[in-house]
N, C-alpha and C positions, 0 to 999 in steps of 0.2 A: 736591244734589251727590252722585258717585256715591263708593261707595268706592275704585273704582281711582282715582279724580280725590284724592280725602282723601289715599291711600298717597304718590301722588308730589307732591303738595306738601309733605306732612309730610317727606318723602326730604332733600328738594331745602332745606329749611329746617335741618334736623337738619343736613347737609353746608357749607351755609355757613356756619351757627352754631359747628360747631367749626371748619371752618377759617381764621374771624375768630380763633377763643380759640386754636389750636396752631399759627396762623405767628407767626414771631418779628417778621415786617413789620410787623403788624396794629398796630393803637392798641388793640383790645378783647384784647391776647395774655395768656394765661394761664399755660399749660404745653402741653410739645410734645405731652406724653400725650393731647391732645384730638385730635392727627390720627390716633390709635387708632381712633379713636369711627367717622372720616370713614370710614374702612378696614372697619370694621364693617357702617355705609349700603350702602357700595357693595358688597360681597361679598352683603351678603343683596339687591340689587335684581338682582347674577347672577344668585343661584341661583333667584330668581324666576320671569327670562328664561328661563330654561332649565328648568326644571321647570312653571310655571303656579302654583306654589303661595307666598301670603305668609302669613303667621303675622298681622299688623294688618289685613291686609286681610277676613280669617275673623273677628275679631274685631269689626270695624265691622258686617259683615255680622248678627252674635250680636246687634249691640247696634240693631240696626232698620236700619241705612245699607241704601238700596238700589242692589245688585249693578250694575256699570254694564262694558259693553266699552269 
């Protein structure tokens, strides 16, 4: 598996996860503070889009994952 493939599952998992634990709907609700988190995912998968650059994705890269379009 590639690292861009690793970044947006890991994205897409992190965003669901807390927005199970920060709606008040949920059965798994924790506190609203975890739609912070969600708010965080999503701001750095922009700034991504728009710059080419992820901070996990360099990372997996560092750590052997190989680079994938």
């Amino acid at each position: 598996m590639t690292s861009w493939k690793i970044v947006r599952i890991v994205a897409g998992m992190f965003i669901l996860l807390s927005l199970a634990l920060g709606l008040p709907q949920s059965p798994l609700f924790h506190s609203a503070y975890w739609l912070l988190f969600t708010t965080f995912v999503g701001l750095n998968l922009l700034q991504s889009g728009f710059t080419g650059w992820c901070l996990m994705e360099t990372m997996l890269r560092k750590a052997g994952i190989q680079s994938g379009c």
